[in-house]
C-alpha positions in Angstrom: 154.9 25.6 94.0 152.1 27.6 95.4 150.1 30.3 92.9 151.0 33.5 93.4 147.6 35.7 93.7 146.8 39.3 92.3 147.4 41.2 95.8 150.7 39.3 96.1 151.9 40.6 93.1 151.1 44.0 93.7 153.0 44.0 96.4 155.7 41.8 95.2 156.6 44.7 92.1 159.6 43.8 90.0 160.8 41.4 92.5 158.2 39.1 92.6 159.5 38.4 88.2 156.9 40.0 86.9 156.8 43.5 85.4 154.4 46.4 86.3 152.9 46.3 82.9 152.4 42.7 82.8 150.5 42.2 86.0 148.0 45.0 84.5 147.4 42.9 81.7 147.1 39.9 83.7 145.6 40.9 86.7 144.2 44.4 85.8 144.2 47.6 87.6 143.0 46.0 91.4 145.7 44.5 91.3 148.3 47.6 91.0 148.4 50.3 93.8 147.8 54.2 92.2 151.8 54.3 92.4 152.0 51.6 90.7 149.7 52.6 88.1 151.2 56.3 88.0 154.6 54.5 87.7 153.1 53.0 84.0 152.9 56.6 83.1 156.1 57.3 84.1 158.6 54.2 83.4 159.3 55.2 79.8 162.9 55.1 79.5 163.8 53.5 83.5 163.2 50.6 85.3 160.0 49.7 87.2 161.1 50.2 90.6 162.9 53.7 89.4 159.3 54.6 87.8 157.2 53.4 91.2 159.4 55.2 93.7 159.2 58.5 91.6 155.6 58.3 91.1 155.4 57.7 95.4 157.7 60.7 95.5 155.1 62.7 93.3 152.3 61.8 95.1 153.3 62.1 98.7 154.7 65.7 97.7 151.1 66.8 96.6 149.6 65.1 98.7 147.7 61.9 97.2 146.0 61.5 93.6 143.1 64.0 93.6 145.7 66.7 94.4 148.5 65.5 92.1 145.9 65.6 89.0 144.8 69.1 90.0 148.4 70.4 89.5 149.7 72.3 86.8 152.5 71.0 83.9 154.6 73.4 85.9 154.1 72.0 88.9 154.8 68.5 88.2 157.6 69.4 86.4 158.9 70.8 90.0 159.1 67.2 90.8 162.8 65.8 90.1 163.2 63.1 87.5 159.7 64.7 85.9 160.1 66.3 82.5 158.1 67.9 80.2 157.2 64.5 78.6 156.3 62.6 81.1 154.5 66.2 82.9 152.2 66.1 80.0 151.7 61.8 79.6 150.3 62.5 83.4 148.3 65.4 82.9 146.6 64.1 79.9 146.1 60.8 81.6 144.5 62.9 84.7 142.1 64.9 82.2 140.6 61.7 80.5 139.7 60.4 83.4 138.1 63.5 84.5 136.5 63.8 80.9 135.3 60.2 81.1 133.6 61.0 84.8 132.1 64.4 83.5 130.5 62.5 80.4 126.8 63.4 80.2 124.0 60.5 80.5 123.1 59.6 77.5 119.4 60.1 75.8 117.3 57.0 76.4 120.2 55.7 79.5 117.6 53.9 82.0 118.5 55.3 86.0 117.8 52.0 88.7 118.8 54.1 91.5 120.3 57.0 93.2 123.7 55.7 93.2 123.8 55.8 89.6 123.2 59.5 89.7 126.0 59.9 92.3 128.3 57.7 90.4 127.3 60.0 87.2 127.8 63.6 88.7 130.5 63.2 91.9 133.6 63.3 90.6 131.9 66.2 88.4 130.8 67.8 91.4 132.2 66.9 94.5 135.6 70.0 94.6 132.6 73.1 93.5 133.3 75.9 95.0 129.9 76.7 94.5 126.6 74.6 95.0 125.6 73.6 91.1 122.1 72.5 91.3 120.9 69.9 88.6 117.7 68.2 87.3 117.8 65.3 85.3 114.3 65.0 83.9 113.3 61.4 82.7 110.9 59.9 80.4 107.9 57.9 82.1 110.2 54.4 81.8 113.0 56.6 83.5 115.0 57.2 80.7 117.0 59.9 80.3 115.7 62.5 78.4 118.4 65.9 79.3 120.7 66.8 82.1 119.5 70.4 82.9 121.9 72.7 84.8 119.1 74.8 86.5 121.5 76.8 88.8 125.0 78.1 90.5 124.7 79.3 93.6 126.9 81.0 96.5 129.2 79.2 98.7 127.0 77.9 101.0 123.6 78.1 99.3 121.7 77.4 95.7 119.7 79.6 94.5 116.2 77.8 92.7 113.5 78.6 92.0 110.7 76.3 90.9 109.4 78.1 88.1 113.1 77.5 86.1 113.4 74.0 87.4 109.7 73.2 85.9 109.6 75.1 82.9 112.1 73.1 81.0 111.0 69.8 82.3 107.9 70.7 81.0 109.0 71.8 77.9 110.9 68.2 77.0 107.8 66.3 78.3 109.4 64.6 81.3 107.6 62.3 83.3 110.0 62.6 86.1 112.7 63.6 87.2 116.0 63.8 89.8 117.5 66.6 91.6 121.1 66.7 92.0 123.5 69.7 94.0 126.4 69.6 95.9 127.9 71.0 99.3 131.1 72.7 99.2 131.7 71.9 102.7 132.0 67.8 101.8 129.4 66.7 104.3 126.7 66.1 102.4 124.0 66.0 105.0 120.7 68.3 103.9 120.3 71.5 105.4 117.7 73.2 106.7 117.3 75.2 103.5 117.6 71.7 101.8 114.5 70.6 103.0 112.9 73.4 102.3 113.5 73.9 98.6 112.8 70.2 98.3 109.4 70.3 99.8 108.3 72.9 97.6 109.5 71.7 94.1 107.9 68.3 94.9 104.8 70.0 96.3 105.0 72.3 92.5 105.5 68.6 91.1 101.9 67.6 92.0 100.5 70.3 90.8 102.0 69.5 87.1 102.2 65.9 87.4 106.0 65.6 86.9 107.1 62.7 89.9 110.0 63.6 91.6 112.0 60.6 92.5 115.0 61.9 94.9 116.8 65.1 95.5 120.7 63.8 95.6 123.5 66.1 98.0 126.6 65.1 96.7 129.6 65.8 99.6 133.4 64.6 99.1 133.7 60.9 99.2 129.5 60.0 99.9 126.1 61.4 99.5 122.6 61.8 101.1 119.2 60.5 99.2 116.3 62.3 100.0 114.6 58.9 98.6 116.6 56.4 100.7 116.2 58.4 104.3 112.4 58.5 103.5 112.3 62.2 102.8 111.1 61.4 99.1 108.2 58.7 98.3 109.3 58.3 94.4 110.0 55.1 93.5 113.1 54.4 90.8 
C-alpha cells in the first residue's frame, strides 16, 4: 500500500483515519491548514470535522486569521457553536502568538541580516496606525545591545530627529546600529522623505563614528532594505 504523505493528510482530515491532533504530532503544523489548526482550539467536546467546519465558518465571517485574532471575546462569541470557553481558548491562543512575535531581541542576540530584523519587528509593526520609528543599536560584533523606540509619528510621516536617535546610541556605546519604521499604507517602498531622513542620520553617523548598517520600511506582508537596494553601504 502506498505511504500516505503530510499534504495528503491534511487534506484527507478525519477521513483519511487519522485525527487532527495526531497528524500535528506526527506531521506538525505544515501539515494542517489554519482551519485545521483553529479547529484544535475548538474540538473540545465535538468531532473533528464539527470543530474544522466551525473554525472555516469563523474565519470566512471575519475574514481570514489576522482579522479573526483582532476580534473581541464578544465578537467571537457572535459566531454560533462559539462559547465563552472556547471565545477565550482562541483569544489567548491569538495573544501568545502575538506576545511571542512582539518579544524584544535579546542583549548579546547576533543580527546576520535584514531579514532578521523584519522577521523581529513585522508582525509588531506591520497594522500601526502610525509610523513607529526604531533603532536597534549594536555592539561592534553586532550584537544586540537595546531596542530603542526613538519615535511615533503621524499617519503618513515620522517625526526624527538625529540628535534623539544619536544621543542614546551614544550613551550605550553602540558601534552600530539599524533603523527600523513602518508605513501605514502597507507598501513599504521609501519615500521621498525616507530618503531624506536617512541620508542625514547616516551622514550624523560619520561624524560620531556609529556605522549604520540599513534603515528597514516594514509594509504588510514584505519590506524594503535600504542595504539590499544599495541605498546603504553597511555591511551585516
Amino acid at each position: 500500500m502506498r505511504e500516505t504523505g503530510p499534504g495528503e493528510y491534511a487534506r484527507a482530515g478525519s477521513d483519511g483515519g487519522s485525527t487532527i491532533r495526531e497528524r500535528l504530532l506526527r506531521f506538525g503544523t505544515r501539515a494542517l491548514s489554519p482551519s485545521e489548526l483553529l479547529g484544535i482550539l475548538l474540538r473540545e467536546g465535538i468531532r473533528d470535522e464539527r470543530a474544522v467546519e466551525l473554525a472555516s465558518r469563523t474565519l470566512e465571517r471575519f475574514g481570514g486569521l489576522r482579522r479573526t485574532a483582532s476580534r473581541t471575546i464578544p465578537e467571537l462569541m457572535g459566531v454560533p457553536g462559539i462559547g465563552p470557553a472556547r471565545a477565550a481558548r482562541v483569544k489567548a491562543a491569538f495573544a501568545l502568538a502575538l506576545a511571542f512575535s512582539e518579544e524584544a531581541l535579546q542583549r548579546g542576540e547576533p543580527i546576520r541580516s535584514s531579514r532578521e530584523i523584519f522577521e523581529r519587528f513585522h508582525a509588531e509593526l506591520r497594522d500601526r496606525k502610525r509610523e513607529v520609528f526604531v533603532s536597534v543599536l549594536l555592539d561592534g560584533k553586532h550584537r544586540v545591545l537595546k531596542e530603542d523606540r526613538v519615535s511615533v509619528g503621524s499617519l503618513t510621516s515620522s517625526i526624527v530627529h538625529p540628535r534623539e536617535v544619536f544621543v542614546r546610541a551614544i550613551r550605550e556605546s553602540a558601534d552600530a546600529m539599524v533603523f527600523v519604521h513602518n508605513h501605514p499604507s502597507g507598501d513599504p517602498t521609501p519615500s521621498f522623505e525616507d530618503i531624506e531622513i536617512t541620508n542625514r542620520l547616516v551622514e550624523v553617523s560619520h561624524l560620531v563614528g556609529i556605522r549604520v548598517l540599513d534603515h528597514i520600511v516594514i509594509g504588510e506582508d514584505s519590506y524594503a532594505s535600504f542595504h539590499e537596494r544599495g541605498l546603504i553601504r553597511g555591511e551585516f
